[in-house]
C-alpha positions as CSV (number, residue, x, y, z in Angstrom):
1,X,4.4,-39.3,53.1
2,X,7.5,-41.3,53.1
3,X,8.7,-43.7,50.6
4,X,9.8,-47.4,51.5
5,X,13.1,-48.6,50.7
6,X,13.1,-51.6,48.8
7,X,16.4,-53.9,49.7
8,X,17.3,-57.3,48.4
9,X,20.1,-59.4,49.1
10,X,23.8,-57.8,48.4
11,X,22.7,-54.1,47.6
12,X,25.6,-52.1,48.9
13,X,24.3,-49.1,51.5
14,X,25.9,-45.8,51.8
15,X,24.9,-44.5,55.5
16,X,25.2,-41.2,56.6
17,X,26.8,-41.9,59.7
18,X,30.3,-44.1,59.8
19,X,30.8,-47.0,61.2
20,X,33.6,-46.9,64.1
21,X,35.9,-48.5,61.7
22,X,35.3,-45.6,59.8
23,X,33.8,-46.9,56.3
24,X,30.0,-46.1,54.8
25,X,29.6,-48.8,53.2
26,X,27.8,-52.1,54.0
27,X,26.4,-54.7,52.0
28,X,22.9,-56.0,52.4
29,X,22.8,-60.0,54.2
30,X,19.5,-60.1,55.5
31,X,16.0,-58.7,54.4
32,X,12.5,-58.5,56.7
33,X,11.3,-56.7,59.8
34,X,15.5,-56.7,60.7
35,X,17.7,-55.9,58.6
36,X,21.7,-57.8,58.8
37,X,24.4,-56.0,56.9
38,X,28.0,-56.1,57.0
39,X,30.3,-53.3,57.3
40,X,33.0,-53.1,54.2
41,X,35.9,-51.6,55.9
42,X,36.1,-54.7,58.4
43,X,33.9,-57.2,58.1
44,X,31.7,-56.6,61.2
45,X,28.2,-58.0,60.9
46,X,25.2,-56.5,63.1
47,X,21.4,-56.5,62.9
48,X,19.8,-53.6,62.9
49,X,15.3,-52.7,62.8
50,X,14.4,-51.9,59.2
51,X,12.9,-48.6,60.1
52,X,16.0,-47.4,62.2
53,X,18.0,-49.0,58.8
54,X,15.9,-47.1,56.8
55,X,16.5,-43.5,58.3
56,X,20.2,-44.1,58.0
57,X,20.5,-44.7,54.3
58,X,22.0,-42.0,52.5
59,X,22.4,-44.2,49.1
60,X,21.7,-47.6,47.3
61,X,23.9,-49.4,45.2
62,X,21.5,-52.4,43.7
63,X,23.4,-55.7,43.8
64,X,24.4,-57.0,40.2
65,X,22.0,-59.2,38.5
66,X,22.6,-62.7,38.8
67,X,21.2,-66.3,38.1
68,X,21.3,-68.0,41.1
69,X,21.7,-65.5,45.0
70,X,25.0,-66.5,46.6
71,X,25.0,-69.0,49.8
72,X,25.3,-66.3,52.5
């Protein structure tokens, strides 16, 4: 039985696959049924399902605690 990813707002996401700009890494902007996160190599937002999001996860970085979640 598979395990569900838990993801909250500014984890950083290590995907197997690269992005065309060539970086991994994407941080988290978005949590529910779709999932926004933003490349780190350029900048380039996209939306993408949770399930197809959580098949292409390779690692999870959890986002530093804070007080108060950044205006995103």
């Amino acid at each position: 039985m598979a395990t569900i990813l838990r993801f909250t707002l500014g984890d950083t996401l290590e995907l197997k696959k690269p992005h065309p700009c060539g970086g991994r890494r994407f941080t988290v902007l978005r949590v529910g049924g779709e999932m926004r996160i933003r490349c780190l190599g350029c900048g380039h937002d996209m939306v993408m399902d949770r399930i197809k999001l959580e098949k292409a996860v390779k690692h999870i970085t959890p986002a530093p605690p804070s007080d108060a979640q950044p205006n995103l």
